[in-house]
Gaussian input, Z-matrix of N, CA and C with variables (Angstrom, degrees):
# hf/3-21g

backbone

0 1
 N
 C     1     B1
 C     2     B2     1     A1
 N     3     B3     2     A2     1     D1
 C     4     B4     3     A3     2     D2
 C     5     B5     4     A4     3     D3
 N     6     B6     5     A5     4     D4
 C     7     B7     6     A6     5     D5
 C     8     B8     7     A7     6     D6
 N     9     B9     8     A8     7     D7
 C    10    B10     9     A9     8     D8
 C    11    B11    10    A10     9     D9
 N    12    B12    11    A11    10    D10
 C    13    B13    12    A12    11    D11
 C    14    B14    13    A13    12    D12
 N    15    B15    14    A14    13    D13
 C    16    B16    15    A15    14    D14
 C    17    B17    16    A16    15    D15
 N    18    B18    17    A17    16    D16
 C    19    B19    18    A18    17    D17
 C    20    B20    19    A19    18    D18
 N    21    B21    20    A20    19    D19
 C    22    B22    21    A21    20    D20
 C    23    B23    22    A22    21    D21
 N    24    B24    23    A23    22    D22
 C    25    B25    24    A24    23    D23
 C    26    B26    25    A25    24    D24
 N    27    B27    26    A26    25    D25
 C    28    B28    27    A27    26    D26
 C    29    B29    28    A28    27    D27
 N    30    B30    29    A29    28    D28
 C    31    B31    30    A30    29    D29
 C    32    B32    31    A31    30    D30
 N    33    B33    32    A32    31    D31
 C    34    B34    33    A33    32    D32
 C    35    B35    34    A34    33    D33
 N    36    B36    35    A35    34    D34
 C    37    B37    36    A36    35    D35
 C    38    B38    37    A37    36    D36
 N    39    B39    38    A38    37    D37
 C    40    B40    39    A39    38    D38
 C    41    B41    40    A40    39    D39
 N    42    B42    41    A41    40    D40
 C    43    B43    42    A42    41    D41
 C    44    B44    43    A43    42    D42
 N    45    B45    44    A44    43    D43
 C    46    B46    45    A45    44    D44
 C    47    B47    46    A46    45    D45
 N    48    B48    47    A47    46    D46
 C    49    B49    48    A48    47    D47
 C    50    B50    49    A49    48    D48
 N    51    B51    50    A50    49    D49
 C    52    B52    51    A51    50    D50
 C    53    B53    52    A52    51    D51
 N    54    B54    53    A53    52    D52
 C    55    B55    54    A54    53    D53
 C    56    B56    55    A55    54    D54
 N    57    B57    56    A56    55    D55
 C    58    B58    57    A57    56    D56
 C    59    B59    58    A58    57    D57
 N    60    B60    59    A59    58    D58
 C    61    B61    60    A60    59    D59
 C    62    B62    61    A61    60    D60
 N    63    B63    62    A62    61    D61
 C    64    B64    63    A63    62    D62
 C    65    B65    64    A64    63    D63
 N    66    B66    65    A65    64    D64
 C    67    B67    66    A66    65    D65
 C    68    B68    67    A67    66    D66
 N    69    B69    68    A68    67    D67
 C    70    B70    69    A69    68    D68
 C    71    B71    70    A70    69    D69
 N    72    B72    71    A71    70    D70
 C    73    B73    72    A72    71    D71
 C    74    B74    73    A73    72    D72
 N    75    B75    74    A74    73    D73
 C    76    B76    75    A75    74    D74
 C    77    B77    76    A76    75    D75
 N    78    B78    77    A77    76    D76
 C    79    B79    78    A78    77    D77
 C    80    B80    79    A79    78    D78
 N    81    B81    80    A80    79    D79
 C    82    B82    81    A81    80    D80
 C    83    B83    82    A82    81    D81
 N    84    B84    83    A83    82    D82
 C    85    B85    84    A84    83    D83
 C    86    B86    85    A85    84    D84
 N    87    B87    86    A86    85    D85
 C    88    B88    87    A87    86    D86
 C    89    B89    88    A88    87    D87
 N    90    B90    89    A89    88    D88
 C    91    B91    90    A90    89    D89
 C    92    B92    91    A91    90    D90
 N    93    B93    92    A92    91    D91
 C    94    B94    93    A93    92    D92
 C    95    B95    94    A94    93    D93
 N    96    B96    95    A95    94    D94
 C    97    B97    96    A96    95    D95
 C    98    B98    97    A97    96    D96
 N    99    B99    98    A98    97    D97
 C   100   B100    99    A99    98    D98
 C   101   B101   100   A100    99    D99
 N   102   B102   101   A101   100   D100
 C   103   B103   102   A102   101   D101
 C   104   B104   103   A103   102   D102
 N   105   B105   104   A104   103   D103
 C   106   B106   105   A105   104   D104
 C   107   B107   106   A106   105   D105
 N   108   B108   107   A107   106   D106
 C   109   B109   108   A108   107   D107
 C   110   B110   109   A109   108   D108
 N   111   B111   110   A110   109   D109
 C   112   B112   111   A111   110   D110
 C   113   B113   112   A112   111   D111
 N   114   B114   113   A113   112   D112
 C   115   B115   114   A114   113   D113
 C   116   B116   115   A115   114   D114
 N   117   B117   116   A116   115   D115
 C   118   B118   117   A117   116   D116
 C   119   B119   118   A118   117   D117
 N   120   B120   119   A119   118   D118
 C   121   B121   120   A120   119   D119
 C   122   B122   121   A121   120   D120
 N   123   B123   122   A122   121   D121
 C   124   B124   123   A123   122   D122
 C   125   B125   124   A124   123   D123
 N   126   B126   125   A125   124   D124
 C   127   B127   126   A126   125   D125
 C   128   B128   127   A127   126   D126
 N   129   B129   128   A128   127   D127
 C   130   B130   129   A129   128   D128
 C   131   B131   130   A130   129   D129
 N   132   B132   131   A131   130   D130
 C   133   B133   132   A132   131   D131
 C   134   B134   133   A133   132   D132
 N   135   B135   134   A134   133   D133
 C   136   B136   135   A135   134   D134
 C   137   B137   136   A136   135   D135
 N   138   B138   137   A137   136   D136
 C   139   B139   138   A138   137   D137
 C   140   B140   139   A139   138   D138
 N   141   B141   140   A140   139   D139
 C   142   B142   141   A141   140   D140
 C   143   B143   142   A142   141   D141
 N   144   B144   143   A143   142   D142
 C   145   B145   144   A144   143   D143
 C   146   B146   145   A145   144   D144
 N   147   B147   146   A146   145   D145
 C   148   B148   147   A147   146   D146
 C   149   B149   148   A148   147   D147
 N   150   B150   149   A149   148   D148
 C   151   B151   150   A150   149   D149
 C   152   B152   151   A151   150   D150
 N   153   B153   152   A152   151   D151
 C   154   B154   153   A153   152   D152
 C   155   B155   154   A154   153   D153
 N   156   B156   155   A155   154   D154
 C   157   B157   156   A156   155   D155
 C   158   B158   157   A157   156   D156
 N   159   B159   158   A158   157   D157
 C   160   B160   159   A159   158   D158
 C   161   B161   160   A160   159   D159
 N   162   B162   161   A161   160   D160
 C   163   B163   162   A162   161   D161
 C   164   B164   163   A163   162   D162
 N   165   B165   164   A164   163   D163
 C   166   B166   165   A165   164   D164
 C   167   B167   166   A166   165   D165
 N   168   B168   167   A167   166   D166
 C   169   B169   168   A168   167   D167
 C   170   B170   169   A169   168   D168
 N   171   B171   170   A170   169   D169
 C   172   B172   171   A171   170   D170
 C   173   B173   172   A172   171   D171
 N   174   B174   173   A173   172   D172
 C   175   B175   174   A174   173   D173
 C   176   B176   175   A175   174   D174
 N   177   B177   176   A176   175   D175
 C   178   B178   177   A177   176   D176
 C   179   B179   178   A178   177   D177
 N   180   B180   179   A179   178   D178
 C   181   B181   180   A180   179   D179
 C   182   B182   181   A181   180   D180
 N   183   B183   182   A182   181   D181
 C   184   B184   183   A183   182   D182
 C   185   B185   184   A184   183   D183
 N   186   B186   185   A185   184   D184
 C   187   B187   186   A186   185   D185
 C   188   B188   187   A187   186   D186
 N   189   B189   188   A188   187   D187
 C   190   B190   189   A189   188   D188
 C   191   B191   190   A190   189   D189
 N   192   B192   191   A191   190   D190
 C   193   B193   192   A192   191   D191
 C   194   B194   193   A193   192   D192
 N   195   B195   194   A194   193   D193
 C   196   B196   195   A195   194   D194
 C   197   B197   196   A196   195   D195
 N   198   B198   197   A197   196   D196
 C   199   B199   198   A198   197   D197
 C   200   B200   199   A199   198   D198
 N   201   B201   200   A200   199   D199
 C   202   B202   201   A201   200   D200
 C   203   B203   202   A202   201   D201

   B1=1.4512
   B2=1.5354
   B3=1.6219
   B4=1.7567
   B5=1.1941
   B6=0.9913
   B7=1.1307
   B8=1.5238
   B9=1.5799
   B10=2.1246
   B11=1.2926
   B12=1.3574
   B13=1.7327
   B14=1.8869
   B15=0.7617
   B16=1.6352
   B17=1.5153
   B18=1.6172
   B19=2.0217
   B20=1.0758
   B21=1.4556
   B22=1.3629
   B23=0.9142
   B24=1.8040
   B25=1.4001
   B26=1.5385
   B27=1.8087
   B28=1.8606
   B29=1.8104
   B30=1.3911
   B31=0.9160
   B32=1.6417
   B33=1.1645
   B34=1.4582
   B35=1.8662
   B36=0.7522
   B37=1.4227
   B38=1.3934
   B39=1.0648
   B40=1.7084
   B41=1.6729
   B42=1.2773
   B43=1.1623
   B44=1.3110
   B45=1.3164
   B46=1.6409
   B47=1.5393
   B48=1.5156
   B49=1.1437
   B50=1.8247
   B51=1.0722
   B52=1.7117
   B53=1.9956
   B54=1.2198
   B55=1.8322
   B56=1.5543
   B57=1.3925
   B58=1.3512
   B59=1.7193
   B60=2.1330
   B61=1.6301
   B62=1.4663
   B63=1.6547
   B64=1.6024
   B65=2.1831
   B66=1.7130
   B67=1.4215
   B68=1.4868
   B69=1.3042
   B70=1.3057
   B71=1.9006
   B72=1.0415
   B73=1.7244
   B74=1.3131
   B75=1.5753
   B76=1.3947
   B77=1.7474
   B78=1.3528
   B79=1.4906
   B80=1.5747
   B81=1.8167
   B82=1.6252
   B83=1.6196
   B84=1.1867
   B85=1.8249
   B86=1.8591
   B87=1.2765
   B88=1.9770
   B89=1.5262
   B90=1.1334
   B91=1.5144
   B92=1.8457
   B93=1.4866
   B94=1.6365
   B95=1.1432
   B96=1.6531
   B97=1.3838
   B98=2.4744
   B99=0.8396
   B100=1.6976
   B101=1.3654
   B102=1.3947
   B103=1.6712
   B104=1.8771
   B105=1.5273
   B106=1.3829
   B107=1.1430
   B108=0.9628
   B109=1.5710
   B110=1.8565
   B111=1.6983
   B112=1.6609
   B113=1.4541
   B114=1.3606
   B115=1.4163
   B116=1.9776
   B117=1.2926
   B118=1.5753
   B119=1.6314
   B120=1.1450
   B121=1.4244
   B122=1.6807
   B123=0.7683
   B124=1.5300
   B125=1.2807
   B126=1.2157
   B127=1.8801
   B128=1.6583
   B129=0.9972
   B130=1.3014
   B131=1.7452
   B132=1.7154
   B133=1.2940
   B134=1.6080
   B135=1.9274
   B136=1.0168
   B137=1.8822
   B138=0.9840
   B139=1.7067
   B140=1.6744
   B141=1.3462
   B142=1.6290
   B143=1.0914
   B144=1.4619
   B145=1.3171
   B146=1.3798
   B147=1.5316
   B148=1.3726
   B149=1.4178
   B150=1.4756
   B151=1.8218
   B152=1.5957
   B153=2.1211
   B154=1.2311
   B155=1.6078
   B156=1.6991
   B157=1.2479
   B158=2.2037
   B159=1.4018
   B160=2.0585
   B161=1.3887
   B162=1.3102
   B163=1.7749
   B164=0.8890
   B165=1.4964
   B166=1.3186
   B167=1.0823
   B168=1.6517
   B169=1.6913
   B170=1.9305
   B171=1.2850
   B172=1.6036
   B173=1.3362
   B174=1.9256
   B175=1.3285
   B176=1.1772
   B177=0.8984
   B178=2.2917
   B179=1.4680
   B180=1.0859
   B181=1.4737
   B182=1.4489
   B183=1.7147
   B184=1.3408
   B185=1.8467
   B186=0.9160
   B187=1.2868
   B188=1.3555
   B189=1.4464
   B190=1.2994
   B191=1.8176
   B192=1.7290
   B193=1.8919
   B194=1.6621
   B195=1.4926
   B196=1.5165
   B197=1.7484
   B198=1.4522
   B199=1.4854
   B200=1.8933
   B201=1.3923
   B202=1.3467
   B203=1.8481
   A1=110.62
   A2=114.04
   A3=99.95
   A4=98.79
   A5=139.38
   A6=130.32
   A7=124.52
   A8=108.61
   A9=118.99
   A10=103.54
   A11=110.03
   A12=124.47
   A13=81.84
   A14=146.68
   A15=147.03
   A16=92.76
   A17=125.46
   A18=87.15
   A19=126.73
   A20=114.57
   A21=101.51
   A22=92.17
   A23=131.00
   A24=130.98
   A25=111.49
   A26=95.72
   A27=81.54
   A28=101.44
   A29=124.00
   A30=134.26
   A31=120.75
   A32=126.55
   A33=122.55
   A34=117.67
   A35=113.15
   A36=102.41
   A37=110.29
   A38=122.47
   A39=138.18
   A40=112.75
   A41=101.33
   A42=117.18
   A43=126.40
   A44=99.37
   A45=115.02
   A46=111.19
   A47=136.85
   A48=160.09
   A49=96.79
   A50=117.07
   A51=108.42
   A52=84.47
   A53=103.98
   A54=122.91
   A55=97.20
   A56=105.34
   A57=108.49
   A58=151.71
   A59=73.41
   A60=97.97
   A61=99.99
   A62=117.80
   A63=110.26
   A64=104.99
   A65=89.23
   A66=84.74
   A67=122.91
   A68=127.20
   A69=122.72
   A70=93.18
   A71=126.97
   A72=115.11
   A73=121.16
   A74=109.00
   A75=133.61
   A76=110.28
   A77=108.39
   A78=131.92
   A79=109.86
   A80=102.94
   A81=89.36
   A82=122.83
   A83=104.82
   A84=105.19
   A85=94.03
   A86=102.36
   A87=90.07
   A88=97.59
   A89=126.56
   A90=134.18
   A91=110.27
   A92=90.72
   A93=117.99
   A94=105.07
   A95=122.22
   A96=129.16
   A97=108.50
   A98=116.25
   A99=112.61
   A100=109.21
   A101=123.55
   A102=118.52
   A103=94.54
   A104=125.19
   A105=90.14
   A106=147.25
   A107=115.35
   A108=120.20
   A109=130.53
   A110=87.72
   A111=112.30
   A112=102.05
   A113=105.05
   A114=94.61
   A115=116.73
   A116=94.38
   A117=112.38
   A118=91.69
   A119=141.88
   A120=121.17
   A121=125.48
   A122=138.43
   A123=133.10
   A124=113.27
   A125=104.49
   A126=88.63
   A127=128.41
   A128=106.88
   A129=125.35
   A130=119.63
   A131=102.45
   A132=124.50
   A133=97.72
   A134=120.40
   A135=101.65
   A136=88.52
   A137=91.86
   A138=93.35
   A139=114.61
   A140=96.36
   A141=95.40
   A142=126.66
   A143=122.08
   A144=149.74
   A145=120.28
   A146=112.46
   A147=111.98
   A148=116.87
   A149=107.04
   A150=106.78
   A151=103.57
   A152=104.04
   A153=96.10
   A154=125.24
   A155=115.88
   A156=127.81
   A157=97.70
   A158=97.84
   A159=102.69
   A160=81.77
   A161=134.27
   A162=113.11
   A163=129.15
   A164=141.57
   A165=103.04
   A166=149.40
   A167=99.77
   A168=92.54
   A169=114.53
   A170=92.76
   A171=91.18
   A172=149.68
   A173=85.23
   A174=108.46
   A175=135.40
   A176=95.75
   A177=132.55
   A178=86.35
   A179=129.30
   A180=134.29
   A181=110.21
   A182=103.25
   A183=120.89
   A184=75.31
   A185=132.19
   A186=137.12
   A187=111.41
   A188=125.74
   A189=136.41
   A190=114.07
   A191=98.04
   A192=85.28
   A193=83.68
   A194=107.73
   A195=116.31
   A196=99.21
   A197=105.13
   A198=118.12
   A199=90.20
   A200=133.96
   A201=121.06
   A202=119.20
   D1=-32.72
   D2=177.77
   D3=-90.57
   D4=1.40
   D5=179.00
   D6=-83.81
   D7=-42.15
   D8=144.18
   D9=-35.23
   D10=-74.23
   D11=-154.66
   D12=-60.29
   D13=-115.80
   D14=-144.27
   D15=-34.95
   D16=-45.55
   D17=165.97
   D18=-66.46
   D19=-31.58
   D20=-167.89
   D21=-54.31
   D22=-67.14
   D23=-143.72
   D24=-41.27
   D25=-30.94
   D26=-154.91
   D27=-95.78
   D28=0.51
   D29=161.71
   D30=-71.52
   D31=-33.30
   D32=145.11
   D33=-65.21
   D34=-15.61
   D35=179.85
   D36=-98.92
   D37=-9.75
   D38=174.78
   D39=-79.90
   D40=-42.59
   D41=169.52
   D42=-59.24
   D43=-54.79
   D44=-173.29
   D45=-73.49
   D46=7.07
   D47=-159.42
   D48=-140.42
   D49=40.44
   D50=-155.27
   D51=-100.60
   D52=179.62
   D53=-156.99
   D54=-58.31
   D55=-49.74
   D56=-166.46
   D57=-81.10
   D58=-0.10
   D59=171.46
   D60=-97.23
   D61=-15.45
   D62=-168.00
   D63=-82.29
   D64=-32.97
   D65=171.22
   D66=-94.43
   D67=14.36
   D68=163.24
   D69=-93.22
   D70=-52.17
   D71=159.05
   D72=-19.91
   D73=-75.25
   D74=168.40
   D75=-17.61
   D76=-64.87
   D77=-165.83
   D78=-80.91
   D79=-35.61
   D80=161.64
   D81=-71.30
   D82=-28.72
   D83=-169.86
   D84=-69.80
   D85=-48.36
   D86=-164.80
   D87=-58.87
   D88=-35.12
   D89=177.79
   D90=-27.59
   D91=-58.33
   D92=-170.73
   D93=-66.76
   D94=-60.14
   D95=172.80
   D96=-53.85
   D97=-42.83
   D98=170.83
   D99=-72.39
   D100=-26.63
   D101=175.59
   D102=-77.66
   D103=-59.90
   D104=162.85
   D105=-80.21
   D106=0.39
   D107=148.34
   D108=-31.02
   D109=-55.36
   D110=175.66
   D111=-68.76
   D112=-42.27
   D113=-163.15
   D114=-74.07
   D115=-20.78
   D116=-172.12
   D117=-90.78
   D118=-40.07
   D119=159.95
   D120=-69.60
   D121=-28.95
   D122=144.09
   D123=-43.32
   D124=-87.00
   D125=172.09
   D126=-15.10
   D127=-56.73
   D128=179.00
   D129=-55.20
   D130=-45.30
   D131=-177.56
   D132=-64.50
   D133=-35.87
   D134=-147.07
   D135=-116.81
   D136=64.21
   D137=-175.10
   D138=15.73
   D139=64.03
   D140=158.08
   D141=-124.80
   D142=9.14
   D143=156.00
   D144=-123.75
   D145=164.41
   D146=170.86
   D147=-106.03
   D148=161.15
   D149=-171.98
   D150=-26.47
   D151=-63.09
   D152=-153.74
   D153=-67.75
   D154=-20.05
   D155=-175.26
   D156=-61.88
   D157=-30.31
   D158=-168.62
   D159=-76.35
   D160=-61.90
   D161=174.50
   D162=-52.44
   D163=-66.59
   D164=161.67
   D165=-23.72
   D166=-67.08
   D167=-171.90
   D168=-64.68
   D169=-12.61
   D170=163.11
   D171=-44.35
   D172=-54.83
   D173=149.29
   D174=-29.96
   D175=-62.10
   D176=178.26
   D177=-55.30
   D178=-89.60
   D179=174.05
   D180=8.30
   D181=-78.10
   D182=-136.94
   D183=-82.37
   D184=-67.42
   D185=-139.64
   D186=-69.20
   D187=-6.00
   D188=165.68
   D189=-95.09
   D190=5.80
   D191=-163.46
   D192=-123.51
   D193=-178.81
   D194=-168.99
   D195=-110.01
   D196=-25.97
   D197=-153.67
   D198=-103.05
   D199=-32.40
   D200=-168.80
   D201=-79.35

């Protein structure tokens, strides 16, 4: 009997973690990472940073996203 109950259990929790909540996640975070993206090239465009501060944080950018 614990042995049902601990699948079931872990069979609802597998579920509830299913593809399509990880890529609507997925799609909000790159979202966040291209809004700063925009926002760190404007800056840049509008001299409120310097080259090297837009590389870095570029860096930072790219290296946290799947898509940069």
């Amino acid at each position: 009997m614990v042995l049902v109950l601990a699948l079931w259990t872990s069979g609802i929790a597998i579920s509830g973690c299913s593809k399509s909540f990880w890529g609507g996640a997925g799609a909000a975070y790159e979202y966040k990472k291209k809004q700063q993206m925009d926002r760190l090239e404007e800056d840049f465009e509008q001299d409120r940073i310097s080259r090297e501060e837009y590389l870095d944080r570029k860096k930072e950018i790219e290296e946290g996203s799947i898509i940069y």
